[in-house]
C-alpha positions in Angstrom: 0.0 0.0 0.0 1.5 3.5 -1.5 0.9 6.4 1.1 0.3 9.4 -0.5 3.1 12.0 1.8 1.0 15.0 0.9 -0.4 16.7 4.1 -4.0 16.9 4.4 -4.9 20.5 5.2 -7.6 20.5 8.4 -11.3 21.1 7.6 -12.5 24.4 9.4 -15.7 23.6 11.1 -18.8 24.9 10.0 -19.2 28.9 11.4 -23.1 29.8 11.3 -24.2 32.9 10.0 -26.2 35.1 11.4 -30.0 35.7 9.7 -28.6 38.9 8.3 -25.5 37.2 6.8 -23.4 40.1 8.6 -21.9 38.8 11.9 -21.8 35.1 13.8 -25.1 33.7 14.5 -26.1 32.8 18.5 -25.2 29.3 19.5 -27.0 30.0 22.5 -29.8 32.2 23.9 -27.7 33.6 26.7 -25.2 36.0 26.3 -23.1 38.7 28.8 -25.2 41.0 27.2 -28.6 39.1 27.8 -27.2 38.2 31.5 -26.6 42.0 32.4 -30.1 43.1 30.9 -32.1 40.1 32.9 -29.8 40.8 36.1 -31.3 44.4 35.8 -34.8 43.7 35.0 -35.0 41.5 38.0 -33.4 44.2 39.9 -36.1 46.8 38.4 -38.7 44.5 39.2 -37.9 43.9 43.0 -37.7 48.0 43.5 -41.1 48.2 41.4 -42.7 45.7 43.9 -41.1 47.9 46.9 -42.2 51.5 45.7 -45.6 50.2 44.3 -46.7 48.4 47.2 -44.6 49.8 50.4 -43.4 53.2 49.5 -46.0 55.6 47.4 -48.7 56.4 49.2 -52.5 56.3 48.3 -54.1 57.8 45.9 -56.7 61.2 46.7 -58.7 59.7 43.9 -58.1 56.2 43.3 -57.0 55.5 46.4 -55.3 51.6 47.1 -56.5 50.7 43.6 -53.6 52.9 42.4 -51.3 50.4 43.0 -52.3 48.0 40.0 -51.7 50.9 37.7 -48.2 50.5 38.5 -47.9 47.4 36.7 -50.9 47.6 34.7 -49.8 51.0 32.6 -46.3 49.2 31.9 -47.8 45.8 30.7 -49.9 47.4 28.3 -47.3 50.1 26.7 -44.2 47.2 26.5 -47.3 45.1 24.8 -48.0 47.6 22.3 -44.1 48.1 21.6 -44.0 44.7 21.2 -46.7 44.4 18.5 -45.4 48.0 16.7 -41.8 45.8 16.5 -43.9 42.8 15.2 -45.2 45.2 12.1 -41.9 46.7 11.8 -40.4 43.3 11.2 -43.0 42.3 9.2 -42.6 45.3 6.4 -39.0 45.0 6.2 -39.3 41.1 6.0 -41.6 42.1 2.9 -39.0 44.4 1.3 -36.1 42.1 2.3 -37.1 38.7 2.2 -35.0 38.1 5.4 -35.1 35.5 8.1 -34.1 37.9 11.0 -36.7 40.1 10.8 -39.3 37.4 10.5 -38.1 35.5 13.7 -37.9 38.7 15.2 -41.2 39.8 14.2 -42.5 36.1 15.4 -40.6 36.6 18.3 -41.7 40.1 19.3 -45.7 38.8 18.9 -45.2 36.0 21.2 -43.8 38.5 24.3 -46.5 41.0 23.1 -49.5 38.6 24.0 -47.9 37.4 26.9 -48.2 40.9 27.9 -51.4 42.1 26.8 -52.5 39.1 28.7 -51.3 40.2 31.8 -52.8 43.7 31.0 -56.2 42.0 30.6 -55.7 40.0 34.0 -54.5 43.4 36.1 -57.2 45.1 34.4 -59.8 42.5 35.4 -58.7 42.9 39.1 -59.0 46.9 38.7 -62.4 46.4 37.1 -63.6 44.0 39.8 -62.3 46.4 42.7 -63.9 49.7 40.9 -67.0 48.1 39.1 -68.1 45.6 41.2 -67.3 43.2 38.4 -64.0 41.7 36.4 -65.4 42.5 33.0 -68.2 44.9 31.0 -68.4 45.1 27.7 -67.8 48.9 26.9 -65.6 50.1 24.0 -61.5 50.0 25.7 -62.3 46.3 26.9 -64.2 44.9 23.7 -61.1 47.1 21.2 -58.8 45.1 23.3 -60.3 41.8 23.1 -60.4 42.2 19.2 -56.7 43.5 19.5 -55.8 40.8 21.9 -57.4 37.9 19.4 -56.2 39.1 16.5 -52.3 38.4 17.6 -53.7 35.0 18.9 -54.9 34.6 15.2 -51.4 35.7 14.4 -49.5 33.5 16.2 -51.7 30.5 15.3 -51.3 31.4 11.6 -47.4 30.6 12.3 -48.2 27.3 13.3 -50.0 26.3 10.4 -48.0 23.6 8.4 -46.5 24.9 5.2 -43.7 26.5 3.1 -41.8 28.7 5.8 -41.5 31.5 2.6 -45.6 31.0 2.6 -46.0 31.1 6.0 -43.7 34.3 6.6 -45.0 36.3 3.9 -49.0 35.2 5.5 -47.8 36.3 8.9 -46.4 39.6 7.8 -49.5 40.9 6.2 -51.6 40.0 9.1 -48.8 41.9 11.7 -48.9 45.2 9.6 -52.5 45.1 9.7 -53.0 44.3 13.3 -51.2 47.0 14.4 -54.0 49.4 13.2 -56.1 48.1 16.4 -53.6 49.8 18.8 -54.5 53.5 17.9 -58.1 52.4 18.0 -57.7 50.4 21.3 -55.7 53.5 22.8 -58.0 56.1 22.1 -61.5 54.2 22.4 -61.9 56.0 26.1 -61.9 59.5 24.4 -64.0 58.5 21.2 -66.1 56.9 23.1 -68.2 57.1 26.1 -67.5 54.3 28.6 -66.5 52.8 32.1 -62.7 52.9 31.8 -60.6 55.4 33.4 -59.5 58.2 30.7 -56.4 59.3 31.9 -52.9 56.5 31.6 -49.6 57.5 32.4 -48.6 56.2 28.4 -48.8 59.0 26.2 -50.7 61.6 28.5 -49.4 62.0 31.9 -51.8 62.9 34.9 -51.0 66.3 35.7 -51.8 65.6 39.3 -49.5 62.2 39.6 -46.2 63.6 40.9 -43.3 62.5 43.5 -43.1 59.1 44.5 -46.3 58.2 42.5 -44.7 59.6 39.4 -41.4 58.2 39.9 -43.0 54.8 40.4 -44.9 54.8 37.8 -42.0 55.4 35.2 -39.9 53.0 36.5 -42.7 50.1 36.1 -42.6 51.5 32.5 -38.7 51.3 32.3 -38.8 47.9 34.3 -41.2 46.3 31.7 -39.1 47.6 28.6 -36.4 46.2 29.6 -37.8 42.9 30.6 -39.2 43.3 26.3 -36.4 43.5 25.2 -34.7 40.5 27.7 -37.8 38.3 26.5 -37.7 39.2 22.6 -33.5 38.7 22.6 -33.6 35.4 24.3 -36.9 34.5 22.0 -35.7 35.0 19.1 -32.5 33.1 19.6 -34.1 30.3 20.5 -36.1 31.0 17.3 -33.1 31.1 15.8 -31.3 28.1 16.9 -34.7 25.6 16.7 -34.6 26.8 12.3 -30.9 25.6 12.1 -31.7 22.3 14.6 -34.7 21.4 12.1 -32.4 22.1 8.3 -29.5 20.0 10.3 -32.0 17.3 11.0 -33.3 17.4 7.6 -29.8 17.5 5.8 -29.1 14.2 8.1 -32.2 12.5 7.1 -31.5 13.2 3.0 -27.6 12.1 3.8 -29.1 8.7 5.5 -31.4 8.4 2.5 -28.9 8.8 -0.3 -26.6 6.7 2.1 -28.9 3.8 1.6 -29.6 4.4 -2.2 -25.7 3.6 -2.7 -26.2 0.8 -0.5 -28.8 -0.7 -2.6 -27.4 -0.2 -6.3 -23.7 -1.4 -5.1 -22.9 -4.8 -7.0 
């Protein structure tokens, strides 16, 4: 037997790419990054639970109920952030065809309706402390339960078994059009006439909120954006990672396929 002296140059391993094709994809949802972020929304959240239940005082109005507003304001605002990023992701998935921006629009949906469905649950304890019941059917609570079910559609849409160009291109007109609910569901207590309370920290800020109430109340809002933006980074890794487990699984199946074609036709 004649060995060939030549030396065999090494084969580099395989380096993922990221879904943008510009930098090294994740190879794990955790990060120094991601740790930092989560050790501070964890952080945030502890000093919310002291100032919002220990430290501000009651309300002149609202009195004790106050409290859920805290975490009731923030849920709702990092919610509709979350579905605004959703139709962002989806319009530039449109123009660029791109995997990243439809995991992250995917990704940024799923946190959203975890959080609109903690809104809902906060806002059925308000209702049932201030209305004597935990749900009426006046215009803020029925925009949001068309709001709320139209993501549900969305993310069941995702889930449907088909072409992943298909089922991107599906999802993204459905986010872009869903976000039209949010103005709609935002302003339904000034257009019109109903039970919920007219004034929100988001967008108009009570004139008579101030000190320890008003510091309070931002840093539920500033607590629940970063925890977003904790959930969406570690969500769309995972995302990420579960599209490059299934091709790998697939290119293994076709390899053991072909594998056993050779096998067969071999004299």
């Amino acid at each position: 037997m004649t060995i060939d002296p030549t030396p065999v140059a090494p084969v580099a391993p395989p380096v993922d790419v990221s879904p943008s094709g510009r930098r090294p994809a994740p190879t794990s949802t955790s990060s120094r990054a991601t740790r930092i972020l989560g050790a501070l929304s964890l952080a945030g959240i502890v000093a919310l639970a002291v100032f919002g239940l220990a430290i501000t005082p009651p309300d002149a109005q609202l009195g004790e109920t106050i409290r859920i507003l805290y975490m009731h304001v923030p849920t709702v605002s990092a919610a509709y952030v979350a579905f605004i990023v959703t139709a962002v992701g989806s319009v530039l998935y449109l123009w660029k065809r791109s995997e990243f921006w439809d995991l992250l629009a995917a990704s940024s949906a799923e946190v959203g309706v975890l959080f609109f469905a903690l809104t809902i649950f906060n806002g059925m304890l308000w209702g049932k402390i201030t209305w004597g019941v935990f749900w009426r059917w006046e215009p803020r609570l029925t925009t949001t339960t068309v709001l709320f079910l139209t993501y549900l559609g969305y993310l069941a849409v995702r889930r449907i078994p088909t072409s992943v160009r298909t089922r991107a291109t599906v999802s993204a007109v459905i986010g872009i059009l869903a976000v039209v609910n949010i103005p709609i569901t935002h302003k339904a207590v000034d257009w019109w006439r109903g039970l919920h309370q007219e004034k929100t920290i988001f967008g108009t800020v009570d004139p008579e909120m101030q000190g320890t109430q008003l510091f309070t109340a931002y840093l539920g809002l500033t607590v629940f954006l970063l925890l977003f933006a904790w959930l969406v980074i570690h969500r769309f890794r995972l995302a990420w990672l579960t599209e490059r487990a299934e091709e790998r699984s697939l290119d293994d199946a076709i390899a053991a396929r072909r594998a056993e074609g050779v096998e067969e036709v071999a004299p």
